[in-house]
TORDO-851446 format. One record per residue (C-alpha): residue number from 1; residue in one letter; y, z, x. Coordinates in steps of 0.001 Angstrom, whole numbers. Layout:
(NUM; "A"; (Y; Z; X))
...
This chain:
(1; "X"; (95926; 78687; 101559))
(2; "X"; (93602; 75994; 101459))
(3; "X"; (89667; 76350; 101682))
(4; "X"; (89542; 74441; 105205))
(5; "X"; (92587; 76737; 106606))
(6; "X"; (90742; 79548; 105278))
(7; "X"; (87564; 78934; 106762))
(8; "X"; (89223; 77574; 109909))
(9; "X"; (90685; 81294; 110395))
(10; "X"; (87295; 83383; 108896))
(11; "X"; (85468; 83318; 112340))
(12; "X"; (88254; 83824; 114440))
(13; "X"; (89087; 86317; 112879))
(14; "X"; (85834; 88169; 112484))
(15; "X"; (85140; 87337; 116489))
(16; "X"; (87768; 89063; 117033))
(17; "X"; (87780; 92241; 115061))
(18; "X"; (84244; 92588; 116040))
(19; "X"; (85160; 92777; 120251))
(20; "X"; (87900; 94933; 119110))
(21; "X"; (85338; 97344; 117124))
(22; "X"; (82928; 97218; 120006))
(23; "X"; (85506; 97811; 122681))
(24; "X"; (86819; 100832; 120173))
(25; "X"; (83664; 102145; 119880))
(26; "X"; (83259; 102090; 123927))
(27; "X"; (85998; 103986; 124280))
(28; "X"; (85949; 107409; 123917))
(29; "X"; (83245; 107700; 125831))
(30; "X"; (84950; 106460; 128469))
(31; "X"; (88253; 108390; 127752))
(32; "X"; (86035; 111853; 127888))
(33; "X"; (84666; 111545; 131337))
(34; "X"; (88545; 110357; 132652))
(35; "X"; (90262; 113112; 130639))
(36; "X"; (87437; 115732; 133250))
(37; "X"; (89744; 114237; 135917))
(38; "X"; (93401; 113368; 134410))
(39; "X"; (95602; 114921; 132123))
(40; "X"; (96231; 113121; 128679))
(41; "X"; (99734; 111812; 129514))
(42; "X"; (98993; 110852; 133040))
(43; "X"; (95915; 109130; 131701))
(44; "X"; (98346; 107296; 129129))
(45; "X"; (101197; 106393; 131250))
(46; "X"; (98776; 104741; 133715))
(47; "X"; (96785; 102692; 130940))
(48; "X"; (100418; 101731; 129298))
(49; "X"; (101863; 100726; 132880))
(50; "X"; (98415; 98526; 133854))
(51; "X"; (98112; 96573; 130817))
(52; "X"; (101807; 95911; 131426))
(53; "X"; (101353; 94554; 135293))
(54; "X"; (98186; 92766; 134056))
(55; "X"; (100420; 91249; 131043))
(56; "X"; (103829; 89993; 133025))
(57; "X"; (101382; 88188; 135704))
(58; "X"; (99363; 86407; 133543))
(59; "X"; (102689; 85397; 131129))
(60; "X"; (104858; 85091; 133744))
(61; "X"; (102299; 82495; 135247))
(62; "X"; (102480; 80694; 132531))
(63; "X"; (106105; 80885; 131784))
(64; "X"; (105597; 82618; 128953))
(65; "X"; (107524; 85982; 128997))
(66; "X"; (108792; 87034; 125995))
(67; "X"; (112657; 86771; 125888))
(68; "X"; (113960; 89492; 123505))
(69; "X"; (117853; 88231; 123489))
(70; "X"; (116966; 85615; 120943))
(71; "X"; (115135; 88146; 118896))
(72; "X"; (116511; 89020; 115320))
(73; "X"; (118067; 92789; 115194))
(74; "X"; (115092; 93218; 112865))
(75; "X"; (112630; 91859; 115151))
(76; "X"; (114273; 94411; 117807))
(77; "X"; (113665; 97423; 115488))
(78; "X"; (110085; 96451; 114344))
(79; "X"; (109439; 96330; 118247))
(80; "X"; (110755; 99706; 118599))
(81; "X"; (108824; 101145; 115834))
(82; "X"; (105456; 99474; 116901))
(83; "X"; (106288; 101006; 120462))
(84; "X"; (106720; 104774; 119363))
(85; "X"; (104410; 104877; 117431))
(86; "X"; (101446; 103218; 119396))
(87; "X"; (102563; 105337; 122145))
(88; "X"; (102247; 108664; 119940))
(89; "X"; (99074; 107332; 118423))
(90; "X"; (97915; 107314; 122250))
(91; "X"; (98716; 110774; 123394))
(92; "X"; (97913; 111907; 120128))
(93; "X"; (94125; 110184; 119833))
(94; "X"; (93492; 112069; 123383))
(95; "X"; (94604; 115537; 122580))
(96; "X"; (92328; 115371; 119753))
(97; "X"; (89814; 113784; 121623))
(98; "X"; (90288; 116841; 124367))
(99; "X"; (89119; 119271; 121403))
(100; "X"; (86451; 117362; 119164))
(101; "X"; (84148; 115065; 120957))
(102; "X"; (83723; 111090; 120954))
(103; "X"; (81975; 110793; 117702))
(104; "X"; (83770; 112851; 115544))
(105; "X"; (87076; 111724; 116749))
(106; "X"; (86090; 108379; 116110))
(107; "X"; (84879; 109504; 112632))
(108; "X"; (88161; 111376; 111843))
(109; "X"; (90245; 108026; 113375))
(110; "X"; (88918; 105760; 110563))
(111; "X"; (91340; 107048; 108147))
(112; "X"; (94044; 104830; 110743))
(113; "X"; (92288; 101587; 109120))
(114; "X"; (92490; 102494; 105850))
(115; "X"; (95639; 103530; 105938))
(116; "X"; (96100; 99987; 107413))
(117; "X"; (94187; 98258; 104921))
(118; "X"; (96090; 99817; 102042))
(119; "X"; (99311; 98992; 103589))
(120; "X"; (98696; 95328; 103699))
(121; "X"; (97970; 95337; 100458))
(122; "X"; (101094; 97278; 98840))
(123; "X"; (103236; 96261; 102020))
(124; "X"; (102605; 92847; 102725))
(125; "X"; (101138; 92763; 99492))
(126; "X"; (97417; 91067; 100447))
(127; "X"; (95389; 89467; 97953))
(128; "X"; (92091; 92093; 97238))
(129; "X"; (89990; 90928; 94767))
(130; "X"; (87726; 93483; 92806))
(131; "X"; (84614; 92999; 94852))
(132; "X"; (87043; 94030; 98173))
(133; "X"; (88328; 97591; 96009))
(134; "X"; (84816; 98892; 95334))
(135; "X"; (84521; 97923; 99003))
(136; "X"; (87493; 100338; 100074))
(137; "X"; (85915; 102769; 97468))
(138; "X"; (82627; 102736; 99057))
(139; "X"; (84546; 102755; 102453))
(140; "X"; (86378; 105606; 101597))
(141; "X"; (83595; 107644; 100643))
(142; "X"; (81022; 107131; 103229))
(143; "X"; (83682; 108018; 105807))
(144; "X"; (84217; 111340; 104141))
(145; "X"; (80788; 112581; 103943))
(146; "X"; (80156; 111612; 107167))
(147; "X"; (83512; 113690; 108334))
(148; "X"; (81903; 116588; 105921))
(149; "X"; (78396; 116290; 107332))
(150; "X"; (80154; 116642; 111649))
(151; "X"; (82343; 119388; 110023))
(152; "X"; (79015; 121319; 108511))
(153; "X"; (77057; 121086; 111365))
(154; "X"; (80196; 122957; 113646))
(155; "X"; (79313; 126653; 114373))
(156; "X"; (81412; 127751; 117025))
(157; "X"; (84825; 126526; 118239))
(158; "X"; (85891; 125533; 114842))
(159; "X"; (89880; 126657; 115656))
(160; "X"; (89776; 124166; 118388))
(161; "X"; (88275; 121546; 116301))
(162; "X"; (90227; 121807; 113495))
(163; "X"; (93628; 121508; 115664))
(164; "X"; (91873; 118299; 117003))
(165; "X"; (91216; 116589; 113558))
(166; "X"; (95118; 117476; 112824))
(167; "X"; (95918; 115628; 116549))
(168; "X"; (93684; 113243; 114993))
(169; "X"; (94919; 112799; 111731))
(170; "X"; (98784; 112151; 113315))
(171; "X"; (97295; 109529; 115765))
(172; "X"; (95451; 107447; 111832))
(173; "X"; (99068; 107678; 110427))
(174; "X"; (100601; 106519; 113651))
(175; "X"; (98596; 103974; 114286))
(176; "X"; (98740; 102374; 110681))
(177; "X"; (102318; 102432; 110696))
(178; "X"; (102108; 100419; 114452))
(179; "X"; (99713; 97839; 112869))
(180; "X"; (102304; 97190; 109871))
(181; "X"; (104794; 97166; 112572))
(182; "X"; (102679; 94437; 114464))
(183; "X"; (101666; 92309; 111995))
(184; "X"; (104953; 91499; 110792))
(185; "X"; (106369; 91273; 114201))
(186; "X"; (103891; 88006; 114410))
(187; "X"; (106396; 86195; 113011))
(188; "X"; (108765; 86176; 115792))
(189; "X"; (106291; 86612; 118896))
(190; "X"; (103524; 85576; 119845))
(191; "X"; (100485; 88922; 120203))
(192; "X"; (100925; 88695; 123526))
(193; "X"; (104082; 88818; 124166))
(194; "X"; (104291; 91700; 121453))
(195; "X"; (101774; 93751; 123777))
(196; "X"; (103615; 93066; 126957))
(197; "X"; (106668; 94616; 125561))
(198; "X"; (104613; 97687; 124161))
(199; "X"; (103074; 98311; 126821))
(200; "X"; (106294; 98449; 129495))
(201; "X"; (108059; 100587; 126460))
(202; "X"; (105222; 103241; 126200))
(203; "X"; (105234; 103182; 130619))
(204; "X"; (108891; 104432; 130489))
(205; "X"; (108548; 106234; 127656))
(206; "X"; (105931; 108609; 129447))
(207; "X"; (106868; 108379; 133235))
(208; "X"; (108982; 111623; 132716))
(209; "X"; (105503; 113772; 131773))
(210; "X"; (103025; 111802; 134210))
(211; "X"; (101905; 113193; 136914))
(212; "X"; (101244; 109503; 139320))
(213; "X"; (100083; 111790; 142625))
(214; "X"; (96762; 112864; 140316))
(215; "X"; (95516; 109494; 140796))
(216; "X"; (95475; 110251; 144763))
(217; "X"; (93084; 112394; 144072))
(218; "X"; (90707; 110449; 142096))
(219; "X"; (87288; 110104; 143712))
(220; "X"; (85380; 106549; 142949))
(221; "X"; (83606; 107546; 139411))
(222; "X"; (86670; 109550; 138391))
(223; "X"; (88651; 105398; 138936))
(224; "X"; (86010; 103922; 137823))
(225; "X"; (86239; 105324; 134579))
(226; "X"; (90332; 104877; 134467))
(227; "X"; (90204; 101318; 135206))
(228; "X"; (87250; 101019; 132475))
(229; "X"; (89537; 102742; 130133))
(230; "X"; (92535; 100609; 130808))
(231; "X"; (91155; 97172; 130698))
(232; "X"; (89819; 98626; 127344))
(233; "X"; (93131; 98765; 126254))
(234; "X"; (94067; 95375; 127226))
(235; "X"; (91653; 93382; 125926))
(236; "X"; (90936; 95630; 122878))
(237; "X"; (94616; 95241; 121715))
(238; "X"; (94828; 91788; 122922))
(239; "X"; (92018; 90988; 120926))
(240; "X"; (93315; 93094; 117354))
(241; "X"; (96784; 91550; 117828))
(242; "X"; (95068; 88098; 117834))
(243; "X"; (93059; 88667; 114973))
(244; "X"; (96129; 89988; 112994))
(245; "X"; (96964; 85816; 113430))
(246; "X"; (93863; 84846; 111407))
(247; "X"; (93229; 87791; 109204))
(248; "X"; (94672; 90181; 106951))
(249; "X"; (95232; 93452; 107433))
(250; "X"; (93233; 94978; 105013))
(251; "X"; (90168; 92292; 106517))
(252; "X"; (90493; 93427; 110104))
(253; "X"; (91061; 97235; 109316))
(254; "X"; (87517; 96983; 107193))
(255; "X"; (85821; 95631; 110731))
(256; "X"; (87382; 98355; 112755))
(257; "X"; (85888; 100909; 109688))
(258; "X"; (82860; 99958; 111446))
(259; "X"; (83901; 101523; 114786))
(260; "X"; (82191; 105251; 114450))
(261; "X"; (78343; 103283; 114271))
(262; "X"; (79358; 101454; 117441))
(263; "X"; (80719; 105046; 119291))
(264; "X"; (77194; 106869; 117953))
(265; "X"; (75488; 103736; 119230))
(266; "X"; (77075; 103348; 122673))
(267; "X"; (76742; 107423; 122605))
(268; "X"; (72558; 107245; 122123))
(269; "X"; (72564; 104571; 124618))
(270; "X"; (74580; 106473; 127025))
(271; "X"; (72738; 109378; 126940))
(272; "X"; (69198; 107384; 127510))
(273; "X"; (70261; 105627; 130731))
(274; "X"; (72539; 108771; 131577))
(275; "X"; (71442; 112376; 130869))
(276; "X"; (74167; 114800; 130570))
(277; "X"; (77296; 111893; 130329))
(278; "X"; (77504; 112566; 126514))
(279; "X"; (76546; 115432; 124277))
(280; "X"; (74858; 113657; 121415))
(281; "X"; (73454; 115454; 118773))
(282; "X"; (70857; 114446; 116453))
(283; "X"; (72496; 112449; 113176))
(284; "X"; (70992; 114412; 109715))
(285; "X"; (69854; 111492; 107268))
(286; "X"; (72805; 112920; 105316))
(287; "X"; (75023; 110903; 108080))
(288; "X"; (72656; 107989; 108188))
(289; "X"; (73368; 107758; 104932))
(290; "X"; (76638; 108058; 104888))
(291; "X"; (76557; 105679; 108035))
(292; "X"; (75250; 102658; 105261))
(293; "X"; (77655; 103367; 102807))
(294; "X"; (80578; 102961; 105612))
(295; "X"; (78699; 99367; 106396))
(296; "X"; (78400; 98955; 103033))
(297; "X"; (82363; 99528; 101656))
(298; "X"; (83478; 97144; 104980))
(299; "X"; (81446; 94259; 104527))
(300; "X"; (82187; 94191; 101140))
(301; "X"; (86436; 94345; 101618))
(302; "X"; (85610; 91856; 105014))
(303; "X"; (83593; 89334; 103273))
(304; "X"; (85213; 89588; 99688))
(305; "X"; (86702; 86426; 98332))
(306; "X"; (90483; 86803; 98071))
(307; "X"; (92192; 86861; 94452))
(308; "X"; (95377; 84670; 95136))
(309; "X"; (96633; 82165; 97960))
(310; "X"; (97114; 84044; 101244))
(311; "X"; (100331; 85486; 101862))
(312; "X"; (102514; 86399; 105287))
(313; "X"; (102371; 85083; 108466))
């Protein structure tokens, strides 16, 4: 790619990871005090179905709805694939989010982006130069002492926790195997239109378990807190499937590494203005430390110079 392509795409695509790190990091904060009130497929279904209204207004406004007759049969199946699997990686994330807490499942979720990051490169096959591995290295081990670190603080409930980090670790393989799924479904749709379809597929696929009456119920904070977690999802993957367009994998995946600092910061914050929201305990300098090194390992794969001309779409 040439240098003026290349740094035509470097802030777009670093704009955008970032609002999808931040918005990440906002939500499972959110997503705890609406799971007090919903179930986790209810809570799912209703996310799936909004960001799916929201979508087909705004494209079909714009006469831009996605019209999946003149899609390839391969296009078809990656669309299929990126829908099951962002749908499991949904219900999954929230029953482990139901039995760990907002930081740690956002500590646990990080191995989703590596896994990401290491499929674009043997997948897609992504140019990493040496600067970006001992990036991934350092990225790879700051995230697991910081996962060691929650895990030796835990006293009681450990049963429950650990079934949580497995929910978790099923929602970081699910979720990698989406973003594959997405990024090489840019080359027949527009991110967009991609989401749109995603989002309808995931509706039906769990109207049969929702339970739609719950939301009668609902008093004002209880919405609130639904509606925050919804348009979450819409922007958030709005924004990652638009930075897929500018940046590889591997690139985005090291910003959304990131995403665990943003959750303990939002959590802090949370519990200043908001006593009692959050439980937030007190981070050891053994996770502050592990903390840098996570910083560390993702600027270096995010701001490391490629080895080869970009490949892909």
């Amino acid at each position: 790619m040439p240098l003026h392509q290349a740094s035509g795409r470097f802030l777009p695509g670093l704009l955008l990871s970032s609002t999808t790190m931040l918005l990440w990091g906002a939500l499972p904060l959110i997503l705890e005090g609406a799971l007090e009130s919903l179930d986790a497929v209810t809570l799912t279904w209703f996310r799936m179905a909004f960001s799916g209204a929201v979508l087909v207004a705004w494209l079909g406004r714009r006469g831009q709805l996605p019209r999946l007759r003149q899609l390839a049969p391969r296009g078809r199946g990656l669309l299929a694939v990126a829908t099951l699997f962002l749908a499991a990686n949904y219900l999954s994330y929230l029953l482990g989010l139901e039995r760990t807490n907002a930081a740690a499942s956002q500590v646990m979720i990080q191995a989703a982006p590596l896994l990401l990051a290491l499929g674009g490169i043997v997948v897609f096959r992504e140019p990493f130069a040496r600067v970006q591995w001992w990036g991934l290295g350092l990225l790879a081990l700051g995230m697991g002492a910081f996962f060691a670190e929650e895990v030796r603080q835990l006293v009681a409930g450990l049963d429950r926790y650990l079934t949580g980090a497995l929910f978790i670790g099923v929602a970081s393989i699910t979720w990698a195997v989406y973003g594959m799924a997405q990024k090489q479904l840019l080359l027949w749709l527009p991110s967009q239109a991609i989401m749109l379809c995603i989002y309808l597929g995931s509706a039906v696929l769990f109207t049969p378990g929702a339970a739609p009456g719950l939301l009668l119920g609902l008093d004002a904070a209880a919405w609130i807190l639904v509606l925050l977690a919804s348009l979450n999802t819409l922007v958030a993957y709005g924004t990652f499937a638009a930075a897929l367009e500018h940046w590889e994998a591997s690139r985005v995946a090291a910003i959304l590494a990131l995403t665990p600092l943003a959750t303990l910061a939002f959590a802090r914050a949370a519990a200043a203005l908001w006593p009692g929201f959050v439980n937030t305990s007190t981070a050891s300098p053994a996770a502050f430390a592990a903390a840098a090194v996570v910083v560390a390992g993702s600027l270096l794969v995010a701001l490391g110079q490629p080895a080869r001309p970009e490949s892909g779409p």
